[in-house]
N, C-alpha and C positions, 0 to 999 in steps of 0.2 A: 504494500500500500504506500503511496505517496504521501510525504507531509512538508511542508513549505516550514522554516525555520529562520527568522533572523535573529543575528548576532552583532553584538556589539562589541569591540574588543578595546578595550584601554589600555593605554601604559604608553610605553614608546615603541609605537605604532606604524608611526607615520615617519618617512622618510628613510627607511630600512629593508624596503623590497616585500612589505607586507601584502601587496595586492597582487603582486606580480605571484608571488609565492603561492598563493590562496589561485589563482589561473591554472598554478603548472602544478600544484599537489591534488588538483582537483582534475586532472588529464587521467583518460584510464576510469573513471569513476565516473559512472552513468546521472550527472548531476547537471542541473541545467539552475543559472543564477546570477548573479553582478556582487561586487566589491567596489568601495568607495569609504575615501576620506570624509570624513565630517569636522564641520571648522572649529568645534571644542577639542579635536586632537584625534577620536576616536576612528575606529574604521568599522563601517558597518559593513556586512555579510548577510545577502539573503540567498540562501538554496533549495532547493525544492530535488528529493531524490528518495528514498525509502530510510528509512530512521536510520539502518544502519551505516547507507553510503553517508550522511548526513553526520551522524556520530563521526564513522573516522576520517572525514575533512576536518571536522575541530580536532580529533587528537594530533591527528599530522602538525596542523597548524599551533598547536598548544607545543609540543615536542620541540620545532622546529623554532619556536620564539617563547622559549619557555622563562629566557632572562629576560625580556620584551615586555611579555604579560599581565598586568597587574591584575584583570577583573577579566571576566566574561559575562554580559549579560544574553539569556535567550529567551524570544521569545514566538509564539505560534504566527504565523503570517498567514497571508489571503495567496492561493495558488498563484500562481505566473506562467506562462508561456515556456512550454518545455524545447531549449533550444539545442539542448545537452550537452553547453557545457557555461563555465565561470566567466562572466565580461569583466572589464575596468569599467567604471561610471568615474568620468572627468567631472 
């Protein structure tokens, strides 16, 4: 079953290849979604894929910026257009 999921991700975030990363850990993984800066610092994540492929994009991404990381918030979202795979939103 599909479930739409966004994430907010704090700490130092931003200017560190955190969206790009969230693109290429997300390749291979039947996910369709966007990644984007927010001007408080934050970088939002929204994906849309089965709970599990959803789960390990955040572990990947927790692993991989785990000195980065300070919070994750998540929360349910409204489905999206399955394009199947991760965009950048400029």
């Amino acid at each position: 079953m599909l479930e739409c999921r966004r994430f907010y991700f704090a700490g130092r975030v931003q200017g560190v290849g955190f969206r790009q990363s969230s693109v290429d850990l997300a390749r291979g993984l039947p996910l369709s979604g966007q990644v984007r800066n927010l001007p408080d610092g934050r970088v939002e994540l929204l994906v849309q894929g089965s709970a599990e492929n959803c789960r390990r994009l955040l572990d990947l991404l927790k692993q991989r910026y785990a000195g980065y990381i300070v919070s994750v918030i998540e929360e349910p979202a409204l489905r999206i257009e399955a394009t199947g795979r991760i965009e950048i939103v400029r």
